[in-house]
C-alpha positions as CSV (number, residue, x, y, z in Angstrom):
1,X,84.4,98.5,98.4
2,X,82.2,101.6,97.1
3,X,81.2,100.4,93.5
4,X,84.7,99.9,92.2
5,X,85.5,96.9,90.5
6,X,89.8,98.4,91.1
7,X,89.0,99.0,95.0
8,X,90.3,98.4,97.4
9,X,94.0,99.7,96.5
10,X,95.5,100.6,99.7
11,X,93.6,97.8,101.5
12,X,94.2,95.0,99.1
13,X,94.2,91.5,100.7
14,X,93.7,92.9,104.2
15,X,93.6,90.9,107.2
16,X,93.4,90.4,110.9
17,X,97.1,90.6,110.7
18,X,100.2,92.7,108.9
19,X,101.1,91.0,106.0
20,X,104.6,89.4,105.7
21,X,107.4,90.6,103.6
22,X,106.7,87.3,101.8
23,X,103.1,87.9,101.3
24,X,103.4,91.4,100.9
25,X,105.8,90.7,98.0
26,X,103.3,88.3,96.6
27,X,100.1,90.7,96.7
28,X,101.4,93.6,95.2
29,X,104.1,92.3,93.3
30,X,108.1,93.6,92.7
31,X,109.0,96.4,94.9
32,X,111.1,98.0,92.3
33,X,109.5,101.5,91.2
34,X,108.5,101.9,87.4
35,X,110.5,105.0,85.4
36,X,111.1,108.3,86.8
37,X,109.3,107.9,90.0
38,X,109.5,112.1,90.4
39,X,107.8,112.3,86.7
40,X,105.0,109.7,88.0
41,X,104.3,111.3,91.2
42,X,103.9,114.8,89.3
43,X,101.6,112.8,86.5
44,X,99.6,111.5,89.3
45,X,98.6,114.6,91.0
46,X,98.9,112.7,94.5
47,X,98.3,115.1,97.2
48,X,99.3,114.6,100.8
49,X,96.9,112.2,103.4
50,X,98.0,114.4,106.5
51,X,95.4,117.0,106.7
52,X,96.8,120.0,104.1
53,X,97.0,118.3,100.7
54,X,100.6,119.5,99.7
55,X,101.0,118.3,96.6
56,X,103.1,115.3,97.0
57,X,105.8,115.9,94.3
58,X,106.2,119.9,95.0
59,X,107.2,118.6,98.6
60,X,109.4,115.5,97.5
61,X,110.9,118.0,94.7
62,X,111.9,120.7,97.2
63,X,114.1,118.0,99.4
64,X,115.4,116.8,96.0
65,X,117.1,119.7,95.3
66,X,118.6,120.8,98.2
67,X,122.8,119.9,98.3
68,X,123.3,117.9,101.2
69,X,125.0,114.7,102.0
70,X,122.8,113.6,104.3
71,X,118.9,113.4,104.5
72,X,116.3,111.9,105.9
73,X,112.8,110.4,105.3
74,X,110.7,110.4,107.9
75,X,107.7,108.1,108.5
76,X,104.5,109.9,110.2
77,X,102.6,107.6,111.3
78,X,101.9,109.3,114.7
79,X,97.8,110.3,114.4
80,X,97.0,112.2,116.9
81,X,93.7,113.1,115.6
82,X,91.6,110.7,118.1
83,X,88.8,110.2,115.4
84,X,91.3,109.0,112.8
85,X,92.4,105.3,112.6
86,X,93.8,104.9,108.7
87,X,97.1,105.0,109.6
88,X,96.6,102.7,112.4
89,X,94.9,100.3,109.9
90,X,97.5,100.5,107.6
91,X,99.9,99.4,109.9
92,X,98.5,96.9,111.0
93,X,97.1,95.5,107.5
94,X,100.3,96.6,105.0
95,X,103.1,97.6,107.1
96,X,105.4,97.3,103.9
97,X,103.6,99.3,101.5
98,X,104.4,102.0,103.9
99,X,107.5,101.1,104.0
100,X,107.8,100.4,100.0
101,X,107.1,104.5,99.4
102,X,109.9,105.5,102.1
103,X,112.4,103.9,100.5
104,X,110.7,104.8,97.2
105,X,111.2,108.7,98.1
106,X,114.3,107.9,100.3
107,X,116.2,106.6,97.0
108,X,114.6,109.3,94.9
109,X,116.2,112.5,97.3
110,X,119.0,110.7,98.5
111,X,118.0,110.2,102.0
112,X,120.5,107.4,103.6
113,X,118.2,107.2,106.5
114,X,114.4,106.4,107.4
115,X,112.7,107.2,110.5
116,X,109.9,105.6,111.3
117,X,107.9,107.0,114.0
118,X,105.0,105.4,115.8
119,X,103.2,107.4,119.2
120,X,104.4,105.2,121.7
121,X,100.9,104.6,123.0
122,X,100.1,102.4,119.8
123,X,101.6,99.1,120.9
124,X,100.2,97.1,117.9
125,X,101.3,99.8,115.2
126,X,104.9,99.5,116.8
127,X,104.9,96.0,116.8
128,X,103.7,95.8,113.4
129,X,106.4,98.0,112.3
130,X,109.1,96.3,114.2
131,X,108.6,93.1,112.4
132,X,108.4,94.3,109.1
133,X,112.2,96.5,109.4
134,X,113.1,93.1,111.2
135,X,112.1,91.4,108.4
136,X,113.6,93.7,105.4
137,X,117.2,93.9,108.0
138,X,117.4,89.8,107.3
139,X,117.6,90.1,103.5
140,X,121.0,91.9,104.1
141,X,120.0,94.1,100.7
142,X,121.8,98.0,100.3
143,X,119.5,100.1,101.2
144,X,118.8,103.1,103.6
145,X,118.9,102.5,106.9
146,X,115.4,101.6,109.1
147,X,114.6,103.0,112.6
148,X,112.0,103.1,114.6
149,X,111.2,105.9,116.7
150,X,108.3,105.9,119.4
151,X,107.4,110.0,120.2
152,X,104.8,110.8,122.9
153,X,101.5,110.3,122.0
154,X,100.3,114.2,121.8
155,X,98.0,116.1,119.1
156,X,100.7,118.0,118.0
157,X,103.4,115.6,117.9
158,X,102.6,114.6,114.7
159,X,102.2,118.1,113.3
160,X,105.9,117.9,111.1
161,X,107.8,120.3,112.3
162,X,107.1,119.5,116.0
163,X,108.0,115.8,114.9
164,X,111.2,116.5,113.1
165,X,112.1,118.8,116.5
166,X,111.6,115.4,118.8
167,X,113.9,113.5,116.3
168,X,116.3,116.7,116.8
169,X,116.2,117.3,120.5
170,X,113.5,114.8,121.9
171,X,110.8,117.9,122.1
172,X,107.5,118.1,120.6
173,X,107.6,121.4,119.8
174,X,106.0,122.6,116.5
175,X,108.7,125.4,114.7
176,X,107.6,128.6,113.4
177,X,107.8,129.0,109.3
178,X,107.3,132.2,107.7
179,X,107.2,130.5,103.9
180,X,106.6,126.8,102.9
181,X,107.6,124.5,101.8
182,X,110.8,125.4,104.6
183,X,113.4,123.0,104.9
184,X,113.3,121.0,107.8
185,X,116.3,119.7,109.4
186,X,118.0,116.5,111.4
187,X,121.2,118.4,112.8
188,X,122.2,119.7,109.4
189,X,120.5,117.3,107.5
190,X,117.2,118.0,105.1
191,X,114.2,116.1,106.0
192,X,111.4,114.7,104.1
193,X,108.0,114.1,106.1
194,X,105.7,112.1,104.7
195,X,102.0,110.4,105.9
196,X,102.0,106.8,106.4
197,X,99.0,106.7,104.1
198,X,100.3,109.3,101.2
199,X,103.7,106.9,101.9
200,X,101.4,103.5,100.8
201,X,100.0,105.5,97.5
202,X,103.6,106.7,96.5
203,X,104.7,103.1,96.7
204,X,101.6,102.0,94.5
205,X,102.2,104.7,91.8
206,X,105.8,103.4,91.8
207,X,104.4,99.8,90.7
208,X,101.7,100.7,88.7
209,X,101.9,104.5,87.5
210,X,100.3,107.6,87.4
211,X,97.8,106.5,84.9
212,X,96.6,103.9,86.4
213,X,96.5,105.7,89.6
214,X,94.3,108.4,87.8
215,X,91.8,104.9,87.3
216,X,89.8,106.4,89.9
217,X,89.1,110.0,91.4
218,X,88.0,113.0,89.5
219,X,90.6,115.3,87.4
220,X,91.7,117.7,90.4
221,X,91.5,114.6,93.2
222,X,92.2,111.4,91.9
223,X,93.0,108.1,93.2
224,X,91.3,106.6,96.3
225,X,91.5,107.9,100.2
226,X,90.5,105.9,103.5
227,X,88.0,108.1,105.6
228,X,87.6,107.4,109.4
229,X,84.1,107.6,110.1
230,X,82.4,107.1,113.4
231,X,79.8,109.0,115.2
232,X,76.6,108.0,114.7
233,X,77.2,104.9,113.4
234,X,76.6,101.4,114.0
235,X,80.5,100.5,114.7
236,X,83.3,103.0,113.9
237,X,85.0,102.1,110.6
238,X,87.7,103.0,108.2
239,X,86.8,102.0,104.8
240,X,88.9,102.7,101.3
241,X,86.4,105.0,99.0
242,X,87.1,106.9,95.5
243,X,87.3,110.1,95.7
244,X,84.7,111.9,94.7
245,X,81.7,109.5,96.0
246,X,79.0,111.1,97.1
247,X,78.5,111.6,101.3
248,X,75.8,109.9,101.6
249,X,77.1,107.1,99.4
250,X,79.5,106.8,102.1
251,X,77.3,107.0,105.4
252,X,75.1,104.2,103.6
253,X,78.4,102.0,103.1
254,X,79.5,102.9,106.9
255,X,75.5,101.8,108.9
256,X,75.9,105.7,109.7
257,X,73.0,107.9,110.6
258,X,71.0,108.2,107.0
259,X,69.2,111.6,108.1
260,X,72.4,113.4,110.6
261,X,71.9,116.5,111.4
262,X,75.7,117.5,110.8
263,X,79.2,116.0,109.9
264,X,82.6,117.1,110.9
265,X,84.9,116.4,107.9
266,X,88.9,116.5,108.3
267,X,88.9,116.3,112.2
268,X,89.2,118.2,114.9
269,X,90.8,121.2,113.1
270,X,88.5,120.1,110.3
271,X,84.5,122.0,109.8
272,X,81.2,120.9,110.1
273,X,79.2,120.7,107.2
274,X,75.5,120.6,107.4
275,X,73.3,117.4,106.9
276,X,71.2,119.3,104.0
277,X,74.5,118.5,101.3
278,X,75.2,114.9,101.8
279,X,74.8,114.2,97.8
280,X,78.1,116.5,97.9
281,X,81.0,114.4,96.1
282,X,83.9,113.6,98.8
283,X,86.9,115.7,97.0
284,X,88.3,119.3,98.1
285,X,86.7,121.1,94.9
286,X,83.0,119.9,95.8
287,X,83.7,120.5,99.6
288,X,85.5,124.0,99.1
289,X,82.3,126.1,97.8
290,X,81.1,125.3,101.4
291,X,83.6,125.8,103.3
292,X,85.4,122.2,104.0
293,X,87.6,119.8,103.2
294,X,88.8,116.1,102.9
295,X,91.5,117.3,105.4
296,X,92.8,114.1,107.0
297,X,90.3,111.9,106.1
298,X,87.8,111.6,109.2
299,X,84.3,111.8,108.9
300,X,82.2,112.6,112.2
301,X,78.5,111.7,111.8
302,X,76.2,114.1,114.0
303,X,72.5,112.9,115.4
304,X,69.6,115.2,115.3
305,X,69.1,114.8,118.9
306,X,73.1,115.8,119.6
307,X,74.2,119.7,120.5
308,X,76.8,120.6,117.6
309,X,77.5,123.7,120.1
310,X,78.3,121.3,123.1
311,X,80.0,118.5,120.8
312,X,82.2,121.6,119.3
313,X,83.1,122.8,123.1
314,X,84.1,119.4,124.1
315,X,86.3,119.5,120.8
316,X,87.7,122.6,121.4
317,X,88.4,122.1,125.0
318,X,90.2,118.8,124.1
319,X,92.5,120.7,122.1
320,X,93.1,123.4,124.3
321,X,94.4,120.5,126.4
322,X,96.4,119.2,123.5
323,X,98.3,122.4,122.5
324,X,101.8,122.7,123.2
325,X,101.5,125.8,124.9
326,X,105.0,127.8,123.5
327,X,102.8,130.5,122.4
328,X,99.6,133.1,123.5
329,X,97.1,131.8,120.9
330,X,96.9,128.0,122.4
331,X,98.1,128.8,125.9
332,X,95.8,131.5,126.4
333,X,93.3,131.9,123.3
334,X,92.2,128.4,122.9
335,X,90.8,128.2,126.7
336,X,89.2,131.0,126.2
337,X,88.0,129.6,123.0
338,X,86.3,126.6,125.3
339,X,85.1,128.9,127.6
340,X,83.1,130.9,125.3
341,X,81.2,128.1,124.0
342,X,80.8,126.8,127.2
343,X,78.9,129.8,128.2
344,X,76.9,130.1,124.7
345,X,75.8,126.3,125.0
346,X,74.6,126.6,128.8
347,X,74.7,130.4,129.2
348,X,74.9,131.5,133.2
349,X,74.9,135.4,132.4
350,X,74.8,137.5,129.3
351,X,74.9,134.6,126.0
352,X,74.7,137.4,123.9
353,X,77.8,139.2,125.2
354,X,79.6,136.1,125.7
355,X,78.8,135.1,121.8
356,X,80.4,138.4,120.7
357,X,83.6,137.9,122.5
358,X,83.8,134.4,121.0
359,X,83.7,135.9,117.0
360,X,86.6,138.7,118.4
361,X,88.6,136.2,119.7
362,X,88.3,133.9,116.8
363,X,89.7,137.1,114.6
364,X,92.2,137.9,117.2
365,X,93.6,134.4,117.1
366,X,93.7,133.2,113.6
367,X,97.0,133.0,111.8
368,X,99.0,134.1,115.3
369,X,99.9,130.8,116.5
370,X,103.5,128.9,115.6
371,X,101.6,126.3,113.8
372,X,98.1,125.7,112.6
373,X,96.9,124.9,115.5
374,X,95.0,127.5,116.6
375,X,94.0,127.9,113.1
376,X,92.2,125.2,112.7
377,X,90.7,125.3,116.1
378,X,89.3,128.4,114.6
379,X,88.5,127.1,111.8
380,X,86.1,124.6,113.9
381,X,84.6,127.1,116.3
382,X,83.5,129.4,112.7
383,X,82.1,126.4,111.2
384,X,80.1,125.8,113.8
385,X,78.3,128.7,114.6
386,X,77.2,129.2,110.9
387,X,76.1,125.4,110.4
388,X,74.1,125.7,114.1
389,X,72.9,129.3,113.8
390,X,69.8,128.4,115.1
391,X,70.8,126.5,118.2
392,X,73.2,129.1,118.6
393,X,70.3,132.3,118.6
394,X,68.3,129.6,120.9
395,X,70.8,129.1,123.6
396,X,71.4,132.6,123.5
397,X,67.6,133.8,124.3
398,X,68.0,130.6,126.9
399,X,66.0,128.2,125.1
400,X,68.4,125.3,125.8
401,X,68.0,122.0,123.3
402,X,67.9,118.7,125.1
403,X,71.5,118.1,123.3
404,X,73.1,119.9,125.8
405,X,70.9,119.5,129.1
406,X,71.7,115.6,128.3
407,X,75.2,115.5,126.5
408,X,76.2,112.2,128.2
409,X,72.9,110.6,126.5
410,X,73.2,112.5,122.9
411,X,77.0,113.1,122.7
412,X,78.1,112.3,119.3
413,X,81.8,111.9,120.4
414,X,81.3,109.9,123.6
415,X,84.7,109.7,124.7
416,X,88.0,111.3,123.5
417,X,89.7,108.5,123.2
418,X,90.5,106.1,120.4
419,X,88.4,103.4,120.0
420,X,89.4,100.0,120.4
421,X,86.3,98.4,118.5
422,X,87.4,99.2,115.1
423,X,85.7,97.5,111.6
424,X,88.3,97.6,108.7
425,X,87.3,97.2,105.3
């Protein structure tokens, strides 16, 4: 791991194969959490692995407190994002560590149930996960109880309220909240949603503590994170890093492109940052001065010879596709979205007209949409029309950029798919 005598945490021992309860046990030691878990997770300053970086305790405090007799934890492991595979690698590598920090958190807000949901798609994540509840059901021990759910493999399936509505009433419907956090409910129950990765470091802080947690990381992002990075690199790869390592630091470690001409950090709802700030440390308060974030850890390495202004339209199209389509700004706004970069990237009239409706629908659609969505589609499109200003003014007098008269050859993102060649360190 990245020059770290204490990495890898949340990969420790990895293999080929899920650990066993057994050999789980034996790498990482007692399962039974240290103190006042709720205290430690506060201490530790763990921030959620999703994409938003709620703190962690704020979220598990809220479901703590509300009067019920019944809640839930819920296991997200569903990663739509198709450039991210940490969850998939934690599933299959530590299945129980996962596991560990639901019942961790389950115990601490008096959840009597745990659902674990996998996208039905991700055959070996489910099978990992069926073995390791089969597993934990044959030591008989009290507990809360272990299911297994298997929701459609859809972008926004895993966004939390659309995930807590298909354990509900079997739709993947995102839910409109005017405040957060909002209590999210199982028939009348409260519910807890958690990352299977944030799950993984909640179950290490219970072992080992906040302080030892705080071992690596800077003040305001501490620990370690696993990054999906792919792109131009020599094999897509999800490697454990400290937070706070430099980019390039990063790039070197992954065979990436040493001189890119862009990355997309936290996704496909995530920004691109230019290639001129790669000695910029990997945590939110180095990243937010320029306009990104860590955001759900993936890390999209763009070529000189690529079009960011095609890549970005095949992106946003993708999404348009993805949306759940209950409400104007994805059903309507996001096609357009496409459409205007279509016609900026390969313009067949008037680019410059066609640019300015592009920026007025960005305004028109920000913050209108159920869920974030749309925002961070938004978010995307914005990003990349200020990081490729200059392709963008050259499409626009019709000066095209061999990037996007050859996508196939330069693409960046060759397919929208996941990728079944995956390196794990």
């Amino acid at each position: 791991m990245i020059e770290s005598s204490t990495l890898p945490r949340l990969m420790h021992e990895a293999s080929s194969r899920p650990l066993s309860l057994a050999q789980h046990e034996q790498t990482f030691a007692a399962a039974t959490p240290i103190g006042s878990l709720l205290e430690e997770l506060e201490a530790s300053g763990l921030a959620g692995r999703g994409g938003a970086g709620f703190p962690t305790s704020v979220k598990v405090r809220f479901i703590h407190d509300q009067r019920s007799l019944h809640k839930y934890v819920v296991v997200n492991a569903m990663e739509g994002e198709p450039a991210s595979h940490k969850d998939q690698s934690l599933l299959n590598t530590h299945p129980h560590l996962v596991l560990d920090g639901a019942e961790y958190l389950a115990g601490l807000v008096g959840a009597k149930n745990i659902a674990v949901c996998v996208a039905r798609d991700n055959r070996s994540g489910i099978n990992a996960m069926e073995r390791a509840i089969h597993e934990r059901a044959r030591r008989s021990l009290r507990g809360p109880k272990l299911d297994l759910h298997t929701p459609p493999q859809r972008y926004v399936a895993g966004e939390e309220s659309a995930l807590t509505h298909w354990l509900d009433d079997n739709e993947s419907l995102p839910q409109f909240r005017r405040t957060r956090p909002h209590v999210l409910r199982i028939g009348h129950a409260p519910v807890l949603v958690q990352n299977a990765e944030t799950l993984a470091n909640v179950a290490l802080i219970g072992r080992f503590g906040a302080s030892w947690y705080r071992g690596l990381g800077t003040s305001n992002s501490p620990g370690s994170t696993l990054v999906s990075v792919s792109g131009a690199v020599a094999h897509p790869i999800v490697m454990e890093t400290e937070l706070g390592t430099p980019l390039r630091t990063i790039l070197n470690y992954a065979d990436a492109d040493s001189d890119p001409q862009a990355l997309l950090l936290g996704g496909y709802g995530g920004s691109w940052l230019s290639g001129e700030h790669l000695d910029t440390p990997y945590c939110n308060e180095e990243l937010a001065p320029l306009g990104v974030s860590v955001g759900a850890g993936v890390l999209v390495v763009l070529p000189r010879k690529a079009c960011g202004i095609v890549e970005t339209q095949r992106v946003v199209q993708w999404m348009a596709n993805e949306s759940a389509r209950q409400c104007g700004p994805c059903a309507f706004g996001l096609p357009a979205l496409a459409d205007g970069l279509r016609h900026v990237a390969r313009p067949t009239g008037d680019a410059t007209l066609a640019l300015q409706r592009l920026e007025e629908r960005c305004d028109v659609i920000k913050g209108r949409g159920a869920c974030h969505h749309p925002d961070g589609v938004v978010r995307l499109v914005r990003s990349a029309l200020q990081v490729f200003e200059k392709d963008v003014a050259r499409h626009v007098q019709g000066d095209a950029c061999k990037g996007s008269l050859d996508s196939r050859h330069y693409a960046a993102i060759p397919q929208l798919e996941r990728a079944e060649e995956l390196v794990w360190e």
